[in-house]
C-alpha positions as CSV (number, residue, x, y, z in Angstrom):
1,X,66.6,40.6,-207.5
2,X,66.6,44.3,-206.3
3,X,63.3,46.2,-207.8
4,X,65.5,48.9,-208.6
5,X,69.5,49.1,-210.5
6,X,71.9,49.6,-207.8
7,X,72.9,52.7,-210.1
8,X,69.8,54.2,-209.2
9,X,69.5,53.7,-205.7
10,X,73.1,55.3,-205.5
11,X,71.9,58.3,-207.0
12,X,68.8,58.6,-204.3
13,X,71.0,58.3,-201.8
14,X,73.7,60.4,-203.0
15,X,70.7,62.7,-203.4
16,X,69.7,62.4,-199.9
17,X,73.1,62.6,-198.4
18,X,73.3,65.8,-199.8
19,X,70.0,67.1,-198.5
20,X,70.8,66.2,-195.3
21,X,74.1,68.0,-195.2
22,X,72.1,70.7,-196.1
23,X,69.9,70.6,-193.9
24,X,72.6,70.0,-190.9
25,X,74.0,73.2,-192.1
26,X,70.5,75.3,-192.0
27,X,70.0,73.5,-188.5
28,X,73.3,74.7,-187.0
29,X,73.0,78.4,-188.7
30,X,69.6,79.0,-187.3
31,X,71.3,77.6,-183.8
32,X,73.9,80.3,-184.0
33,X,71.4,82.9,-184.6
34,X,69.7,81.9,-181.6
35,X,72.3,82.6,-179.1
């Protein structure tokens, strides 16, 4: 058994996905700005 509801671990990743894409976007605008 899986200490935590498969619902809930969907959401933390969803959550995480989401960070990430952010911060893949913050990573590439700063990249820009350095050229």
């Amino acid at each position: 058994m899986p200490l935590y509801p498969s619902a809930m671990l969907d959401d933390q990743f969803n959550t995480l996905s989401e960070s990430l894409k952010v911060l893949q976007e913050s990573m590439k605008e700063l990249q820009a700005n350095n050229k």
